[in-house]
C-alpha positions in Angstrom: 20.5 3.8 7.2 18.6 1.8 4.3 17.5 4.5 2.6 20.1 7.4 3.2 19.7 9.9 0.1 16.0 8.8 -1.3 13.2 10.8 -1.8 10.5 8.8 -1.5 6.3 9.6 -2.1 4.1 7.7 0.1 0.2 8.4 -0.8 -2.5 7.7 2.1 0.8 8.6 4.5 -2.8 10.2 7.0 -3.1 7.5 8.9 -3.1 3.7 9.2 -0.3 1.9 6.9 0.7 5.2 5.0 1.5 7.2 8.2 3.6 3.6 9.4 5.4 3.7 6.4 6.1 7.6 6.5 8.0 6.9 9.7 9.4 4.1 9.2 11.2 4.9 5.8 12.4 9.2 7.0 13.7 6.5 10.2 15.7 5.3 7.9 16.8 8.3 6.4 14.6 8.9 3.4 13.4 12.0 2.8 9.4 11.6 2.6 6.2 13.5 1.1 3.3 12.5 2.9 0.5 12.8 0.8 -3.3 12.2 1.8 -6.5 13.9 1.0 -7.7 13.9 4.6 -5.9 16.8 5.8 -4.1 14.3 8.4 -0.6 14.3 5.8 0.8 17.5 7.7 0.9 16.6 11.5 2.1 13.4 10.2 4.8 15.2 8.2 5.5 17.5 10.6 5.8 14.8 13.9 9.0 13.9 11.0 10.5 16.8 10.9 12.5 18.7 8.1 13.1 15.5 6.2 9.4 15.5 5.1 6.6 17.7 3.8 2.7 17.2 3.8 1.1 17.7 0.5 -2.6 17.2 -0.2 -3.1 15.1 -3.0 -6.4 13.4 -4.4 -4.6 9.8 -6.5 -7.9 10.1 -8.8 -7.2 13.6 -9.8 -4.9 13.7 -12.8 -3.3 17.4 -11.4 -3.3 16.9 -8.0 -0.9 13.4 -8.7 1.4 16.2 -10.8 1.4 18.4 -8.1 2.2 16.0 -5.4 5.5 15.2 -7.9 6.6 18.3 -8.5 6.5 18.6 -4.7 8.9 16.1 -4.2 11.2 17.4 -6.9 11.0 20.8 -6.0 11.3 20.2 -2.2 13.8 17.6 -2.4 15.2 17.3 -6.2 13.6 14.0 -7.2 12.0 11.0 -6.8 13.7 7.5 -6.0 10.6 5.3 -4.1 6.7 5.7 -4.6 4.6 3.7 -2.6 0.9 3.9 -3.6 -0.7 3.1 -0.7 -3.8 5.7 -0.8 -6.7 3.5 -1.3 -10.8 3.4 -0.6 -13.2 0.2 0.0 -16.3 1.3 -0.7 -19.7 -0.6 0.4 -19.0 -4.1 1.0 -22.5 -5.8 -0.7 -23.6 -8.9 -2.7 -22.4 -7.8 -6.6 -26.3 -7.1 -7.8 -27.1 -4.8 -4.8 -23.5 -2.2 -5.7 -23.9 0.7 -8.0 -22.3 2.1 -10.9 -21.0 5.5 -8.7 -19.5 2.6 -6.3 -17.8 0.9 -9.0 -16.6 4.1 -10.3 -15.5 5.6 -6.6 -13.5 2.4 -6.0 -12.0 2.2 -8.9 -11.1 5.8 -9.1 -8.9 5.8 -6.4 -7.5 2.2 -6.3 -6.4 1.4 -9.7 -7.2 5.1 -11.9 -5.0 7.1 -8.5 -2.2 4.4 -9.2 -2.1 4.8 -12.9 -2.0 8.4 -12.0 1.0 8.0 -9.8 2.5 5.8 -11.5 2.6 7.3 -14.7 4.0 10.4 -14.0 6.5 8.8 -11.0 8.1 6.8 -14.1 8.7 10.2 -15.8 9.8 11.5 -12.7 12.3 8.6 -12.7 13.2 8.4 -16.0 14.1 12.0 -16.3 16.7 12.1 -13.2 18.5 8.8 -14.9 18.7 6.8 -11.7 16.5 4.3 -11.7 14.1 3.8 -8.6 11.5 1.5 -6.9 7.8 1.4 -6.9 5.4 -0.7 -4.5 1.8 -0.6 -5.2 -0.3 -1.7 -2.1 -3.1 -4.6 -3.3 -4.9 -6.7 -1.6 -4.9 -10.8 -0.7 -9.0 -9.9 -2.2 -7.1 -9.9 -5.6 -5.7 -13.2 -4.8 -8.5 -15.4 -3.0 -12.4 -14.2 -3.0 -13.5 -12.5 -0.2 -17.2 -12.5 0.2 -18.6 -8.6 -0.5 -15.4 -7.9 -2.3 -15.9 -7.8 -5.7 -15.8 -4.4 -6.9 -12.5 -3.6 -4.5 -10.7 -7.1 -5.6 -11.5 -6.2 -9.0 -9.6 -2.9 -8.3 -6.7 -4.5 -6.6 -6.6 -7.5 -9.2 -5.9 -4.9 -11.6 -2.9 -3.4 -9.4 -1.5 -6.4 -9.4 -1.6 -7.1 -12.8 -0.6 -3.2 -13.8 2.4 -4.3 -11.7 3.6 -6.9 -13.2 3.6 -4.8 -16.7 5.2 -2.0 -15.5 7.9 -4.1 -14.1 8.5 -5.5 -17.5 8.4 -2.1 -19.1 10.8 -0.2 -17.0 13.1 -2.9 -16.0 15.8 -1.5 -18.7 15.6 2.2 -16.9 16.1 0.4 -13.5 13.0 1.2 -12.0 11.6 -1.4 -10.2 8.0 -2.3 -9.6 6.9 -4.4 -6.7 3.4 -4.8 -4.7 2.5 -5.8 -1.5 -1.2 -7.9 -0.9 -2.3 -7.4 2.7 -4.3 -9.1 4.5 -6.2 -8.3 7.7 -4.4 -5.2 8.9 -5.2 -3.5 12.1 -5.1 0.1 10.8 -8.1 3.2 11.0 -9.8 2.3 8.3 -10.7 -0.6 10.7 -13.8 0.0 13.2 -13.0 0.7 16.7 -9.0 0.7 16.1 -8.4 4.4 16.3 -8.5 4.0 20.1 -5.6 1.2 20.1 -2.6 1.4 18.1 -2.1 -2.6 18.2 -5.4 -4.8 18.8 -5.8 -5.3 22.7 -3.6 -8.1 24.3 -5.4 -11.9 23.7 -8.0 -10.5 22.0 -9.5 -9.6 18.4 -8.1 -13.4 17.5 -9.2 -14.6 13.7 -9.1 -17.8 13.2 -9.7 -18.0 9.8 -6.4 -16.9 10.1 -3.5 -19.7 10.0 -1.2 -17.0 12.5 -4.6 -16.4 14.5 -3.8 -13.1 14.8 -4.2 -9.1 13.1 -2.1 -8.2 11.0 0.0 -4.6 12.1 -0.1 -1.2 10.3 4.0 -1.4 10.8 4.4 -5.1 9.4 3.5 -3.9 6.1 5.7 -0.6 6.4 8.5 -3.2 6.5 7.8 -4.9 4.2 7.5 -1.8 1.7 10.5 -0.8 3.7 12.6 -4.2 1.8 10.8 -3.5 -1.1 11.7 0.0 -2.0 15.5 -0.6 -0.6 18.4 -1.3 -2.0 18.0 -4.8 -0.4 15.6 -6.1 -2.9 18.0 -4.6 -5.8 17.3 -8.1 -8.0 13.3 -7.9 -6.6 10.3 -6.6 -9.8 7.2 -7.7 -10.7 6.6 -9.5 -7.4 3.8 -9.5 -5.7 3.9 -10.4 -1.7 1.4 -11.2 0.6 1.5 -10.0 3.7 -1.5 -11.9 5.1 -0.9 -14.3 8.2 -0.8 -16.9 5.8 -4.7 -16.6 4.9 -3.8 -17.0 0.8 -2.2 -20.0 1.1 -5.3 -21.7 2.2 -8.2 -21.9 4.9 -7.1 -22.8 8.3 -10.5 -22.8 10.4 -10.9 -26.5 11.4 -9.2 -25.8 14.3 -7.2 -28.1 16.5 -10.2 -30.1 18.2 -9.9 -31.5 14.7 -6.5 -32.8 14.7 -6.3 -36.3 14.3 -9.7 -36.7 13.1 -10.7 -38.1 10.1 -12.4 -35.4 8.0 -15.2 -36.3 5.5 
């Protein structure tokens, strides 16, 4: 079991990514709060069973991030893994037609909710003297433009970089600090997938995409999954995309194009 005797925090564990990586990681033996602020955290703790506990938890409120700790350390007696996965996307418009409460919304939640978590998941860490691993869920926006995206890549951008730091920071209390870029992932927060777990057999293709394909809720989970284990021991301050290959470049000509000289 990869992660027999952690206590691990995963935020946005409702649905999508977060309940993948809730299952995934008490699978593996962790013990796991599930915390969302949809209400959803609880049937996904309790489909788990006694190795987890639900807890609501709004990342962009400074108590509720506290509470959702001293959860953890009161129901289990620590904290060795925090994935912060909660996150929100907002409007998707042209820069000049977003608003100030967007900007503010977004960035409440995505970079502000990990600060939060972070922050006081390092004390958390620090205090119980045995190191631990964080993975902060980004976004392949922070890494190539997407069009629409520029108040949520900002957001993620910034995860990245707050990544990095941290990694640097806390590398002498062992804590390790990792993050994850996805790209395209077939999750809830994605129209029309709450009535199929995977994309439907030979279709929803992307060819943008150089694997042509969705990306799965339960790719990322493993992913996090190596990240927070023991595995990735000698692992901080990476950040790893998870995308199909989209950041390493546009793959749309196709293969009617093969051969052809391009001009």
């Amino acid at each position: 079991m990869r992660l027999a005797g952690k206590i691990a925090i995963i935020t946005g564990a409702g649905s999508g990514m977060g309940r993948a990586m809730a299952q995934m990681f008490a699978g593996e033996s962790a013990r796991v709060v599930c915390a969302d602020i949809s209400g959803k955290q609880d049937a996904v703790a309790a489909g788990i069973g006694a190795n987890a506990i639900g807890v609501h938890c709004d990342v962009a409120c400074e108590s509720d991030v506290q509470a959702m700790i001293a959860a953890a350390v009161s129901a289990f007696g620590g904290l060795d893994i925090l994935v912060n996965n909660a996150g929100f996307g907002g409007k998707m418009l042209p820069l000049h037609e977003q608003t100030a409460e967007s900007w503010d919304r977004v960035h409440a939640v995505n970079i502000r909710g990990v600060f939060f978590c972070m922050k006081y998941g390092i004390i958390a860490m620090r205090q119980a003297g045995r190191g631990g691993s964080i993975v902060n869920i980004g976004s392949a926006s922070a890494v190539v433009g997407w069009k629409h995206h520029a108040i949520y890549g900002a957001a993620k951008a910034g995860v990245h970089a707050m990544t990095r730091t941290a990694a640097l920071d806390y590398a002498p209390d062992h804590i390790r600090v990792n993050a994850i870029a996805p790209g395209t992932i077939w999750t809830g927060l994605v129209p029309a997938s709450e009535e199929f777990a995977e994309p439907p057999a030979g279709g929803f293709r992307l060819p943008g995409i150089p694997m042509d394909r969705w990306g799965l809720a339960r790719e990322i989970a493993a992913a996090a999954l190596f990240l927070a284990s023991d595995e990735a021991g000698y692992i901080t301050g990476t950040v790893l995309p998870v995308d199909g290959g989209y950041c390493i470049g546009f793959s749309g000509m196709g293969a009617e194009n093969d051969g052809k000289e391009v001009v």
